[in-house]
C-alpha positions in Angstrom: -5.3 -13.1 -0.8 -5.8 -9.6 0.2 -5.6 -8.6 -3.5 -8.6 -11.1 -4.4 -10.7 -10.2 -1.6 -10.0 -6.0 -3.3 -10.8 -7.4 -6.6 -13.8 -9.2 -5.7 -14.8 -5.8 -3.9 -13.8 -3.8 -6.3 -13.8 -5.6 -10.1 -14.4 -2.8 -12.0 -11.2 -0.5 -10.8 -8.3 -0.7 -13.5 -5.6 0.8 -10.7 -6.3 -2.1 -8.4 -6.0 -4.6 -11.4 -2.3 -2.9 -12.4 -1.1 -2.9 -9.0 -2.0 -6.6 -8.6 -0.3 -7.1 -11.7 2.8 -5.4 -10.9 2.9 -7.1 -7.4 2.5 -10.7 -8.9 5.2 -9.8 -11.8 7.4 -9.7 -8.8 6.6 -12.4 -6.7 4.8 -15.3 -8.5 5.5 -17.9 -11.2 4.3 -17.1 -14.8 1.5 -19.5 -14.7 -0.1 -17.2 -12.0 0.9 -14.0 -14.0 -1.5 -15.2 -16.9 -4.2 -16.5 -14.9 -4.6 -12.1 -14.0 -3.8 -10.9 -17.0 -6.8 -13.3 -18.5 -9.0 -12.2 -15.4 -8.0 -8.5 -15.8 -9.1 -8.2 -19.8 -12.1 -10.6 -20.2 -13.3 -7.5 -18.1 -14.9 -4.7 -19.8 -12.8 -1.7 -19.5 -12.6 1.6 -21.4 -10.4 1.5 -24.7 -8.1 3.0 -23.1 -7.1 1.3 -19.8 -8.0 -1.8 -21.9 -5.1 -1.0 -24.3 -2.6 -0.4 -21.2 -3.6 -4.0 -19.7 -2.9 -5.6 -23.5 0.4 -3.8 -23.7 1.4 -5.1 -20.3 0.3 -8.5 -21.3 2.3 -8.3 -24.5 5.4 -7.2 -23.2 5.1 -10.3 -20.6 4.5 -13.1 -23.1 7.5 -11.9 -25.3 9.3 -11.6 -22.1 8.5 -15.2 -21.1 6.0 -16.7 -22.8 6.4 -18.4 -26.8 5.2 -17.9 -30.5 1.6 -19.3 -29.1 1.1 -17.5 -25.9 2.1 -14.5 -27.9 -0.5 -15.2 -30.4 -2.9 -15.7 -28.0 -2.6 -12.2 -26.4 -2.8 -10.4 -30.0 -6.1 -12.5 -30.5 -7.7 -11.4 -27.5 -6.8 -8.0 -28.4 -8.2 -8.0 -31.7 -11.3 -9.8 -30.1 -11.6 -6.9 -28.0 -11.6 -4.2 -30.7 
């Protein structure tokens, strides 16, 4: 809840956004996980902390997600660009 009330604060700061990522990769289920990662890139980011968030998310849906949640992330990438 702390981490929500920074983010509310604070939406637009990408080193917030990682270190909530990084603190629910360690403690939560992967349901909770996504629900971030799809909060952190319907944002509107530079290219460039955009591509770190979508490499994140990639490398945790082929670490625990399947063929469609993989898909998915690629999509909303190439939405994006």
């Amino acid at each position: 809840t702390i981490f929500e009330g920074i983010i509310t604060n604070y939406p637009k700061r990408n080193d917030v956004w990682n270190v909530y990522i990084d603190m629910e990769l360690k403690e939560s289920d992967v349901n909770s996980v996504r629900s971030v990662f799809e909060r952190a890139t319907s944002l509107n980011f530079s290219s460039k902390k955009m591509k770190t968030l979508f490499k994140k998310y990639l490398a945790f849906e082929k670490e625990h997600g399947n063929e469609l949640t993989i898909s998915h992330v690629k999509e909303k990438a190439q939405q994006y660009v």
